[in-house]
N, CA, C and O of each residue as an XYZ file, in Angstrom:
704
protein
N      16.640      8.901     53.789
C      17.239      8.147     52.729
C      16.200      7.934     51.631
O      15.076      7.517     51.908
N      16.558      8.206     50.445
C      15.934      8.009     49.336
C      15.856      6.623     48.973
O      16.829      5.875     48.876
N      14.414      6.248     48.739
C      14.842      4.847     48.015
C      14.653      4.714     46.648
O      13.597      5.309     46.435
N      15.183      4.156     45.324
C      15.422      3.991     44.605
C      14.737      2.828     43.709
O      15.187      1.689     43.832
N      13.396      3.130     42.586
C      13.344      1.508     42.531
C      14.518      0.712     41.713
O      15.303      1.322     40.986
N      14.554     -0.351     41.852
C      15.052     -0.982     41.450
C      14.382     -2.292     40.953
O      13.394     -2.612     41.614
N      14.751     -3.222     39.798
C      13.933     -4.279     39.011
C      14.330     -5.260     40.232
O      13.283     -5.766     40.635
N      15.532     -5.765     41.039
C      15.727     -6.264     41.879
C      14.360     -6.301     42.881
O      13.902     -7.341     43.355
N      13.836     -5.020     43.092
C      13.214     -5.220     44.815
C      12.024     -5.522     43.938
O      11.143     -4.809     44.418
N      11.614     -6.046     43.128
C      10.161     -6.421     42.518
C      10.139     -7.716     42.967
O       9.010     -8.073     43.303
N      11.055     -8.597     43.095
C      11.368     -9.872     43.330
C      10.726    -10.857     42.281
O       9.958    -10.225     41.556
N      10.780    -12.079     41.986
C      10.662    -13.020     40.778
C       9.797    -12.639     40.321
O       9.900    -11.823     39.405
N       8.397    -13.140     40.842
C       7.703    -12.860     40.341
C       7.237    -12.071     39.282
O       7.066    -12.266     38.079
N       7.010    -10.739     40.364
C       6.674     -9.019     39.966
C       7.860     -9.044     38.446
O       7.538     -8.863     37.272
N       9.061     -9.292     38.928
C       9.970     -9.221     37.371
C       9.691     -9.981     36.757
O       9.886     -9.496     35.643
N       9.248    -11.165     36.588
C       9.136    -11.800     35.692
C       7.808    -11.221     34.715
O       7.876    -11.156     33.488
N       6.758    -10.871     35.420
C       5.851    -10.076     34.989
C       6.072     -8.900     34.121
O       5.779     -8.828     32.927
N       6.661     -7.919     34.905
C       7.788     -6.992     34.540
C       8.387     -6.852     32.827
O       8.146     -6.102     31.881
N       9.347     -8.115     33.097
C       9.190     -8.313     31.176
C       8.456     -8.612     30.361
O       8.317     -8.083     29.258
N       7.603     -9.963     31.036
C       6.844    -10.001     29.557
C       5.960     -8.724     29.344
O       5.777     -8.412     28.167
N       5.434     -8.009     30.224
C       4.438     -6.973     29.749
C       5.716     -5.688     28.899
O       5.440     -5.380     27.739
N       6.607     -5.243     29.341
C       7.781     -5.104     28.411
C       8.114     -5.808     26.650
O       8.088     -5.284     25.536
N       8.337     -6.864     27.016
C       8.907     -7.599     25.693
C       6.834     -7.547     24.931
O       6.842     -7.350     23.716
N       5.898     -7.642     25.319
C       4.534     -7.698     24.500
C       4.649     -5.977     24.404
O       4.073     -5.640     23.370
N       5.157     -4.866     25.077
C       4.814     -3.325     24.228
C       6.043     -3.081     23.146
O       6.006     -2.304     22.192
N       7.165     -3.958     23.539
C       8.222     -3.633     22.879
C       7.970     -4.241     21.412
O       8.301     -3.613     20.407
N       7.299     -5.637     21.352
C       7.428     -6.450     19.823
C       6.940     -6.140     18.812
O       7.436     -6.272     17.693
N       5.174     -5.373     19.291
C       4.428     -5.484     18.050
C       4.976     -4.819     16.685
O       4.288     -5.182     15.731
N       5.880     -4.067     16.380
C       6.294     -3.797     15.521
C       6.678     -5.351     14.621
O       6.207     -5.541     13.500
N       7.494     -6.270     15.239
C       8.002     -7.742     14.615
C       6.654     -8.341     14.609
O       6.552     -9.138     13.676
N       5.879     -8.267     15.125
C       4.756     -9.574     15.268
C       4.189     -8.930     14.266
O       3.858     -9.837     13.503
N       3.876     -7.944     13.803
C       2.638     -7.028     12.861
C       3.356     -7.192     11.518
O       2.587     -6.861     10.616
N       4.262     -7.488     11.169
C       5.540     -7.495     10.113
C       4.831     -7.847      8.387
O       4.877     -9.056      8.163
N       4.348     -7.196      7.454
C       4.152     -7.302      6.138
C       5.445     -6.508      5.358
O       6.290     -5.628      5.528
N       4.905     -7.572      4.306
C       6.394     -7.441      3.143
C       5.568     -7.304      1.825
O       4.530     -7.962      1.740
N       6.046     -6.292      0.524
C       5.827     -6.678     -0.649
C       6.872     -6.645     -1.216
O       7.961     -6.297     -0.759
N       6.477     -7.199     -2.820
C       8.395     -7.913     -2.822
C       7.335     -8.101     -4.744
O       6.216     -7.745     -5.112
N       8.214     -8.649     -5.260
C       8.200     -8.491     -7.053
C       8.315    -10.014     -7.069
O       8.932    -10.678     -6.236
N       7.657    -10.474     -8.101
C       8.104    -11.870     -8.562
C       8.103    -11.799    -10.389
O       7.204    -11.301    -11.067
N       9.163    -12.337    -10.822
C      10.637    -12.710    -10.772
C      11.655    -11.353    -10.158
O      11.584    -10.148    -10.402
N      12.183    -11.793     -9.662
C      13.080    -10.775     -8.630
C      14.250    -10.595    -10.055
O      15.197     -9.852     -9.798
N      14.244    -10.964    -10.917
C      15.738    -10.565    -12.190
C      15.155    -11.338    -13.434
O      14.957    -12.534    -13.643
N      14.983    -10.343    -14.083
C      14.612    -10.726    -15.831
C      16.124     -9.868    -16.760
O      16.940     -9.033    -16.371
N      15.954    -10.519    -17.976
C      17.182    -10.192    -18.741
C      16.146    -10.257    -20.239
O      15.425    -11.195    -20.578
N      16.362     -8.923    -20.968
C      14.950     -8.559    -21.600
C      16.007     -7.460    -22.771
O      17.134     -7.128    -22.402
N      15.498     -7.042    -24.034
C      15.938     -6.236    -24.720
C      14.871     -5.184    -25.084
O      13.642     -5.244    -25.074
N      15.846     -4.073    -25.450
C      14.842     -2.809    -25.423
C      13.768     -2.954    -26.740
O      14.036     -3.281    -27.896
N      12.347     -2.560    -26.091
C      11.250     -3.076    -26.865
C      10.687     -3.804    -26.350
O       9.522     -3.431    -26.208
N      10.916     -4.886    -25.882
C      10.076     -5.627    -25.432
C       9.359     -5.449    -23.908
O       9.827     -4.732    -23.024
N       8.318     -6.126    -23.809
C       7.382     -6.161    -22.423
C       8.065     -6.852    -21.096
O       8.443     -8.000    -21.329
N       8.241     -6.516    -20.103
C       8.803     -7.193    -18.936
C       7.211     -6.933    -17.953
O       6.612     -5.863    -18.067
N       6.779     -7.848    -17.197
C       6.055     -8.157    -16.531
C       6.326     -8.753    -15.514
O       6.704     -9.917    -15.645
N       6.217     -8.097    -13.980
C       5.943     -8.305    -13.001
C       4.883     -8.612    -11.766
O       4.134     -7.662    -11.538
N       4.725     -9.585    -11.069
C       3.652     -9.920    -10.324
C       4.101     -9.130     -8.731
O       4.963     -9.769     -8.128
N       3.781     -8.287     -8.264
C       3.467     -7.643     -6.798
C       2.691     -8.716     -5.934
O       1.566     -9.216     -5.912
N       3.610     -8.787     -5.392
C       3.010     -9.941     -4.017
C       3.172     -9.299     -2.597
O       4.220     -8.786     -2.204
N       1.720     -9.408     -1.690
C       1.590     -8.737     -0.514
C       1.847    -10.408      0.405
O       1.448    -11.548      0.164
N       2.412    -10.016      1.132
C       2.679    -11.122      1.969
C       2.427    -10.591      3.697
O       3.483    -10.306      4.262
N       1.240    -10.453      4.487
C       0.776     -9.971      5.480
C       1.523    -10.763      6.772
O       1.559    -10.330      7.923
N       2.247    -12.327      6.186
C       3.342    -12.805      7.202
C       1.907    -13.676      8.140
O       2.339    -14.379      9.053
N       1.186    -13.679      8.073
C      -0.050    -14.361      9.026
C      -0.636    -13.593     10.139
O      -1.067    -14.111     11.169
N      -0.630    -12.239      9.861
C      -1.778    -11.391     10.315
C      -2.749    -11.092      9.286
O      -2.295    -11.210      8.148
N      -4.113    -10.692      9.377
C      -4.864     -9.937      8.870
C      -4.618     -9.067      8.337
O      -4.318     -8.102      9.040
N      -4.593     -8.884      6.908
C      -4.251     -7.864      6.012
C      -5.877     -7.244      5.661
O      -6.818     -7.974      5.973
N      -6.057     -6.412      5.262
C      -7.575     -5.579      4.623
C      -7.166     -5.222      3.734
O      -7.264     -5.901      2.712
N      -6.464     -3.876      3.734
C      -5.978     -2.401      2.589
C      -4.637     -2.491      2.301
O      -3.866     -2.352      3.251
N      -4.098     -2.729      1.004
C      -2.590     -2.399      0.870
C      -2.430     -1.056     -0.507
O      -3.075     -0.885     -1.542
N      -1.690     -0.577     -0.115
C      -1.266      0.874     -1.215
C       0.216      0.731     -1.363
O       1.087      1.062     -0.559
N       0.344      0.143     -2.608
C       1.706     -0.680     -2.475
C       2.313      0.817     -3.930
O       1.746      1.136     -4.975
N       3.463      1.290     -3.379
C       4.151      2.688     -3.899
C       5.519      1.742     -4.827
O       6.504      1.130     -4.413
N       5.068      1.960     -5.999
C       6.338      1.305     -6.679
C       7.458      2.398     -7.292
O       6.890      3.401     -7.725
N       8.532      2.423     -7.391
C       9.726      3.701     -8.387
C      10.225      2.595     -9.071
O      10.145      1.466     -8.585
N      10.912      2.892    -10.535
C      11.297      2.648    -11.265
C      12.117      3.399    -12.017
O      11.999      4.625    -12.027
N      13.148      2.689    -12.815
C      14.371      3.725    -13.720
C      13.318      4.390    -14.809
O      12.913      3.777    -15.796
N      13.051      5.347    -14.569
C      12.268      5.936    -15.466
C      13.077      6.102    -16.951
O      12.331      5.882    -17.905
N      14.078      6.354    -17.208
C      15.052      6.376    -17.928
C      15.235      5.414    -19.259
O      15.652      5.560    -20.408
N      14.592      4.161    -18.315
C      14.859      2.856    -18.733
C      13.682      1.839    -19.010
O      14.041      0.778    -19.521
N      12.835      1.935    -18.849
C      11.353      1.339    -18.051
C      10.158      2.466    -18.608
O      10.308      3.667    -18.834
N       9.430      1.966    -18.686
C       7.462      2.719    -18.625
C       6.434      1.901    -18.522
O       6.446      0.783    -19.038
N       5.648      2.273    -17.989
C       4.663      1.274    -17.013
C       3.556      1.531    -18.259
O       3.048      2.633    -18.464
N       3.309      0.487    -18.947
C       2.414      0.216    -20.122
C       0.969     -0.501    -19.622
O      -0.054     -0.744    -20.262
N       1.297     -0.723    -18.297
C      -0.751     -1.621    -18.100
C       0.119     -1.732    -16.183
O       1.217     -1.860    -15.641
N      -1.548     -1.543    -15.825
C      -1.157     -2.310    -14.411
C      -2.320     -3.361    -14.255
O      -3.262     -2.975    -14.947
N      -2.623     -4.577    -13.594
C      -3.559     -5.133    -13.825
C      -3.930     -5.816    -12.371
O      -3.147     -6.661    -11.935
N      -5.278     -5.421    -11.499
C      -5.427     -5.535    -10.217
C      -5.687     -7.276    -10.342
O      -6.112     -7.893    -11.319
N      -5.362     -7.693     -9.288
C      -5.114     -9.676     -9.526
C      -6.915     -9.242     -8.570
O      -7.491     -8.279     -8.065
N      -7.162    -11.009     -8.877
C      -8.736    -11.079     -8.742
C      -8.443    -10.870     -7.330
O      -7.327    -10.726     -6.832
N     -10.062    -10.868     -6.488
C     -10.081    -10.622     -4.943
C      -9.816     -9.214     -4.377
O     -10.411     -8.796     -3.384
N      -9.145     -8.697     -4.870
C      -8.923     -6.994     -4.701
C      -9.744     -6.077     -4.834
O      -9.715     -6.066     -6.065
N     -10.394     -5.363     -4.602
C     -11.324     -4.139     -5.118
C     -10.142     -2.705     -5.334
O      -9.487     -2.304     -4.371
N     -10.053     -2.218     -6.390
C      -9.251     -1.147     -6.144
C      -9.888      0.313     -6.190
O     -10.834      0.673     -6.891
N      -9.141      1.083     -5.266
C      -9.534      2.248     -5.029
C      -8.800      3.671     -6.083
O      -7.671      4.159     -6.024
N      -9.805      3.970     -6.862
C      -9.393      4.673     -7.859
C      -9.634      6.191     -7.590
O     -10.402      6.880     -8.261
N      -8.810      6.686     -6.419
C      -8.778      8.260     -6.546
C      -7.710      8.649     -6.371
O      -6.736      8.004     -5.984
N      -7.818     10.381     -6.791
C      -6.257     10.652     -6.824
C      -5.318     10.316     -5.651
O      -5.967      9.679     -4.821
N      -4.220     10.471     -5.312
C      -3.651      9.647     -4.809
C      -3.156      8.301     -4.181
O      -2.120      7.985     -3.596
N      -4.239      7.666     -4.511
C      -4.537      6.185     -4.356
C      -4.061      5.370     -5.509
O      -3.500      4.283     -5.367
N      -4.321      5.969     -6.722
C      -4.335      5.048     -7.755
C      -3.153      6.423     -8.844
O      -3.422      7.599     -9.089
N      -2.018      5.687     -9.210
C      -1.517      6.854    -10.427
C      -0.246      6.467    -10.737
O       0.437      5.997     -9.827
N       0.223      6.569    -11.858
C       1.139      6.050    -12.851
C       1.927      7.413    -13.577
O       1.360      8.100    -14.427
N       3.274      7.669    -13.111
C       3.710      8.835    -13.680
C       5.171      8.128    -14.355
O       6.115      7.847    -13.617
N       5.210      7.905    -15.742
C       6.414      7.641    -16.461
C       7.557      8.724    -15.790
O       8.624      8.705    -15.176
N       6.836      9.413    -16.197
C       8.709     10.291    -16.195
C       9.007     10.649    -15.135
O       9.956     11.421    -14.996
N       8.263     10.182    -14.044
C       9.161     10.803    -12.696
C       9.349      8.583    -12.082
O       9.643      8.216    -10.945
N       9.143      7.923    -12.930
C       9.252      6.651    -12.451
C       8.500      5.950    -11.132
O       9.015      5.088    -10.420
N       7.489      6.378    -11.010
C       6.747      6.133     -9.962
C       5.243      5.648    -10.275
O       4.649      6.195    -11.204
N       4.432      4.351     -9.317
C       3.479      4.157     -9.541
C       2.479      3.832     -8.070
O       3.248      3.462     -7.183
N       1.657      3.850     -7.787
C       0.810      3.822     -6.940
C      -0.391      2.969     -7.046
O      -0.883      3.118     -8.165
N      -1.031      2.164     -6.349
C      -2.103      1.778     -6.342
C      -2.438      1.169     -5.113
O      -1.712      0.705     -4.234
N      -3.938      1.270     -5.227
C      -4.217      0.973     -3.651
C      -6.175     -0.068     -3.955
O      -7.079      0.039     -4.784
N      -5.994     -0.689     -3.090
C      -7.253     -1.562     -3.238
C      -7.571     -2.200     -1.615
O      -6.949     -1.998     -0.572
N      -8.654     -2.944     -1.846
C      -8.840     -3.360     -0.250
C      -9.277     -5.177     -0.514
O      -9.757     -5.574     -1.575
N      -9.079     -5.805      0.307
C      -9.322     -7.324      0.116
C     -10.345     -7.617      0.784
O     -10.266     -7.318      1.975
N     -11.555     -8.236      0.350
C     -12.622     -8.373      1.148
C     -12.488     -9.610      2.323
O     -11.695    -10.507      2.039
N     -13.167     -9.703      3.536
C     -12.771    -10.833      4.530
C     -10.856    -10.646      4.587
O     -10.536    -11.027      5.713
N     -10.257    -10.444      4.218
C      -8.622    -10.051      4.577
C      -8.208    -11.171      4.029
O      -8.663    -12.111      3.377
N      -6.927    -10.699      4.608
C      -6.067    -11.917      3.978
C      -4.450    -12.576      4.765
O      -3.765    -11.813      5.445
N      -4.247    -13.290      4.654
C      -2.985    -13.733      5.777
C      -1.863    -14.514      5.278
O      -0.938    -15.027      5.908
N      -2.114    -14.509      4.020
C      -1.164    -15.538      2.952
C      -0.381    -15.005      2.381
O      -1.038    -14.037      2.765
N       0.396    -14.614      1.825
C       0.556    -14.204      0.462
C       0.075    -14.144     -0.532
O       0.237    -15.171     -1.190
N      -0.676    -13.124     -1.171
C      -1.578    -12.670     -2.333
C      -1.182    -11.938     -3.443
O      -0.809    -10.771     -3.327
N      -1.241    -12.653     -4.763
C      -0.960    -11.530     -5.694
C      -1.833    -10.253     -5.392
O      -2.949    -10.211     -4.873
N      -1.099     -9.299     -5.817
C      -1.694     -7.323     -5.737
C      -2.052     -7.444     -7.168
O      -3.214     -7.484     -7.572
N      -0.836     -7.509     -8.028
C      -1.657     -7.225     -9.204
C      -0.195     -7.480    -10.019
O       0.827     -7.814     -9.419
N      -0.252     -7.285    -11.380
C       0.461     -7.471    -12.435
C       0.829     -6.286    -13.023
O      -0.095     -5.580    -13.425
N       2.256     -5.792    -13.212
C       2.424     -4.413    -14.039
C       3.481     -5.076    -14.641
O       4.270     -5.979    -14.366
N       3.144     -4.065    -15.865
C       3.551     -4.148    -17.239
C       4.683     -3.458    -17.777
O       4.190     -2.395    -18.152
N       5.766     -3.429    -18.009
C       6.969     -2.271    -18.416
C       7.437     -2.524    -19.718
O       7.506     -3.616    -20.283
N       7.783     -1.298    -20.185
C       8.667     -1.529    -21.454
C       9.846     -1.014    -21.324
O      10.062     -0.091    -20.538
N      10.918     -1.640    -22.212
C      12.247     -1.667    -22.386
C      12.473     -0.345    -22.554
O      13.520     -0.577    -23.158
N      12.436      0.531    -22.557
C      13.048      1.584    -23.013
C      14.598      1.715    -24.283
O      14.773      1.991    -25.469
N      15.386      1.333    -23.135
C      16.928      1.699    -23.681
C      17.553      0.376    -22.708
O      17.005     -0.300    -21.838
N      19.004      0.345    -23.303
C      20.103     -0.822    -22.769
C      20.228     -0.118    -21.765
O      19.854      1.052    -21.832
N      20.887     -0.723    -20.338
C      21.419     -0.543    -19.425
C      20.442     -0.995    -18.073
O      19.246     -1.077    -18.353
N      20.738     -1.240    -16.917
C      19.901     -1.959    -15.707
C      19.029     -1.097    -14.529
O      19.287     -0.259    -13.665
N      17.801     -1.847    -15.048
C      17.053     -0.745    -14.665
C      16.207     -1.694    -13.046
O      15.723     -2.815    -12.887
N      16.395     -0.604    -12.236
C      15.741     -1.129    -10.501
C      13.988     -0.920    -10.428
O      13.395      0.144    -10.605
N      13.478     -2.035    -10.169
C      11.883     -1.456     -9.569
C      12.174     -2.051     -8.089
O      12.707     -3.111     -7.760
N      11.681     -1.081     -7.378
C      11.743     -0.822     -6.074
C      10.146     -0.648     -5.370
O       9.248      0.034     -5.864
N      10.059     -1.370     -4.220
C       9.033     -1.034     -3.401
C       9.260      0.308     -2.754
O      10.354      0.421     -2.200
N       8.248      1.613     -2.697
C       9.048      2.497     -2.445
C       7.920      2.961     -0.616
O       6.983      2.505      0.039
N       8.854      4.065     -0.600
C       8.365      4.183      1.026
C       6.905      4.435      0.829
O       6.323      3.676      1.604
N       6.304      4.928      0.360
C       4.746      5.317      0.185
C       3.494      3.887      0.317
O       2.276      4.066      0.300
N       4.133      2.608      0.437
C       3.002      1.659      0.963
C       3.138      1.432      2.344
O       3.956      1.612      3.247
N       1.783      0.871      2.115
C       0.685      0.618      3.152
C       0.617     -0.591      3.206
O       0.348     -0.946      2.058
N       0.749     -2.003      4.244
C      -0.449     -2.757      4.509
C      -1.356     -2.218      5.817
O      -1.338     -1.516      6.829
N      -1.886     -2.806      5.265
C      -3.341     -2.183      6.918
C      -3.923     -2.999      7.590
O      -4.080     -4.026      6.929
N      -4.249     -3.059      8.380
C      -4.851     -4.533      9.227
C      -6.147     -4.261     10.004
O      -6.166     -3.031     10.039
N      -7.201     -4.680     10.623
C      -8.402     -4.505     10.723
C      -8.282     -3.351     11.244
O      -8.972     -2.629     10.525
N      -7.657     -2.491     12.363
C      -7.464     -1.571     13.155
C      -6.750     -0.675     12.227
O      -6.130      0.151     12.896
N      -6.597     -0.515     11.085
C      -6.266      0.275     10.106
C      -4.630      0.976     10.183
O      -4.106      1.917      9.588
N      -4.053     -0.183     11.424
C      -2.768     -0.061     11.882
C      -1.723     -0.489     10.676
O      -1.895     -1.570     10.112
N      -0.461      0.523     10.229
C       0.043      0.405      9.328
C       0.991     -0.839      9.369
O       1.738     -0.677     10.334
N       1.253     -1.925      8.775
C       1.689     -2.982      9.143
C       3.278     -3.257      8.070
O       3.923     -4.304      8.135
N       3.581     -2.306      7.329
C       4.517     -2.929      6.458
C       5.891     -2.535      6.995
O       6.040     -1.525      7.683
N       7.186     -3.598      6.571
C       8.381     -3.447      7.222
C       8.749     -3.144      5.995
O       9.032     -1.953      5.859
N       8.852     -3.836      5.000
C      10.213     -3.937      4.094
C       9.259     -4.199      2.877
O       8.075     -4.532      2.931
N      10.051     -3.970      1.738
C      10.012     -4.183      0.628
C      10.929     -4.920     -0.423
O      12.138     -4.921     -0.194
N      10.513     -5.473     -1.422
C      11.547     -6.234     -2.090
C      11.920     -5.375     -3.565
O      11.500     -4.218     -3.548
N      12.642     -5.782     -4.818
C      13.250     -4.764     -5.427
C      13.722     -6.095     -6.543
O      14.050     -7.221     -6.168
N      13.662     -5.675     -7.810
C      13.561     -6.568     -8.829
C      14.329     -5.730    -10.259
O      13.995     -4.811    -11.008
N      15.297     -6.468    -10.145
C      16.543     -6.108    -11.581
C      15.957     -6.678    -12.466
O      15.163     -7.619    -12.453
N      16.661     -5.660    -13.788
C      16.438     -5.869    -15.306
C      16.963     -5.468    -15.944
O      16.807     -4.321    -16.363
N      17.686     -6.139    -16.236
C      19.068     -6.208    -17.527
C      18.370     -6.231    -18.816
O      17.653     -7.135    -19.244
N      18.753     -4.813    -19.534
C      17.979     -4.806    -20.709
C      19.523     -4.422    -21.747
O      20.292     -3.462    -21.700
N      19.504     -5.363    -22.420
C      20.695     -5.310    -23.556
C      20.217     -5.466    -24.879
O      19.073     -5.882    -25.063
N      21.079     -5.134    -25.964
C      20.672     -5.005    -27.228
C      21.209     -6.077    -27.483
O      22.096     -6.453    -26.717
N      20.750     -7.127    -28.942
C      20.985     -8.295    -29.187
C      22.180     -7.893    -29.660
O      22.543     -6.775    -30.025
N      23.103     -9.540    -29.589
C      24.340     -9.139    -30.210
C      23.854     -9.547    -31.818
O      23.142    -10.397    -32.355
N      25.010     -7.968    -32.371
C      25.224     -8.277    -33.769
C      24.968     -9.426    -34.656
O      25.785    -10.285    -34.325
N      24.335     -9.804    -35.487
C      24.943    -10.896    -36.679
C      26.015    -10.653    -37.759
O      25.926     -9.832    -38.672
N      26.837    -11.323    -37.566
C      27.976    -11.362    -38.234
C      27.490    -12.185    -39.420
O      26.809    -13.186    -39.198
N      27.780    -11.848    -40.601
C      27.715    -12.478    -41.898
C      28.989    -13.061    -42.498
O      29.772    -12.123    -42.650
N      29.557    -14.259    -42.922
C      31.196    -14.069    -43.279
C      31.188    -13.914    -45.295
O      30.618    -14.046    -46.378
N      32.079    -13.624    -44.684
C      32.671    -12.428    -45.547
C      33.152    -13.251    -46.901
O      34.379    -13.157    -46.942
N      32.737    -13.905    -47.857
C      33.370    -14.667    -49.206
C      34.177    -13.864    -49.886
O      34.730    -14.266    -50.910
């Protein structure tokens, strides 16, 4: 007769053991959890003018080091006129690390935080111009990074920030 294991014949103990060493290989993905995200999440702006956004790394209360935070944008609509690294950052300026392409709507930058970080930290400040009317998306895009001492990639999600860019209404003059 074959025997079969079963989580049963471990008895309390052994199972109880059983999971938590389970539920600790299964989590670290949730426990390791960083977010970057845009602040103001919706501006309402006309074409021409500057819209400015703050990139915030939020490491959730692990150890953050390195973030390479990959931004897209309505290229259409939008052009990235300045990016500006927030203090505490060192940024890393080589090709693929660091780069700003208007017309394909995409931006990149990457820097490292000295001693880390576990708070929420401004990344840095970028700069857009209005292009044309109509609503344009900046998006955290798949290409970031947070990193954590073990250079383990730590980011879940990203946040994403509307902009309603309309032309002023008309002045009407009346008519004598």
């Amino acid at each position: 007769m074959i025997n079969r294991f079963k989580i049963q014949d471990l008895g309390f103990k052994n199972g109880m053991l059983f999971l938590i060493l389970t539920t600790y290989f299964l989590l670290p993905t949730s426990i390791f959890a960083s977010t970057v995200y845009f602040s103001p999440a919706s501006v309402a702006v006309q074409p021409g003018q500057v819209v400015t956004l703050t990139v915030i790394v939020d490491p959730q209360g692990s150890s953050t080091y390195t973030a390479k935070v990959g931004v897209s944008f309505s290229a259409n609509l939008l052009s990235v006129s300045s990016f500006s690294q927030a203090s505490g950052w060192l940024p890393l300026t080589q090709p693929g690390y660091d780069s700003i392409d208007n017309s394909s709507g995409s931006l990149v930058k990457t820097a490292g935080y000295a001693g880390g970080l576990s708070s929420p930290q401004a990344f840095g400040i970028i700069s857009f111009v209005a292009k044309a009317s109509g609503v344009a998306t900046i998006s955290v895009s798949g290409a970031t990074q947070v990193l954590n001492s073990s250079s383990q990639n730590t980011f879940t999600s990203g946040g994403q920030s509307t902009i309603n860019i309309s032309a002023p209404a008309p002045v009407q003059t009346p008519v004598s």
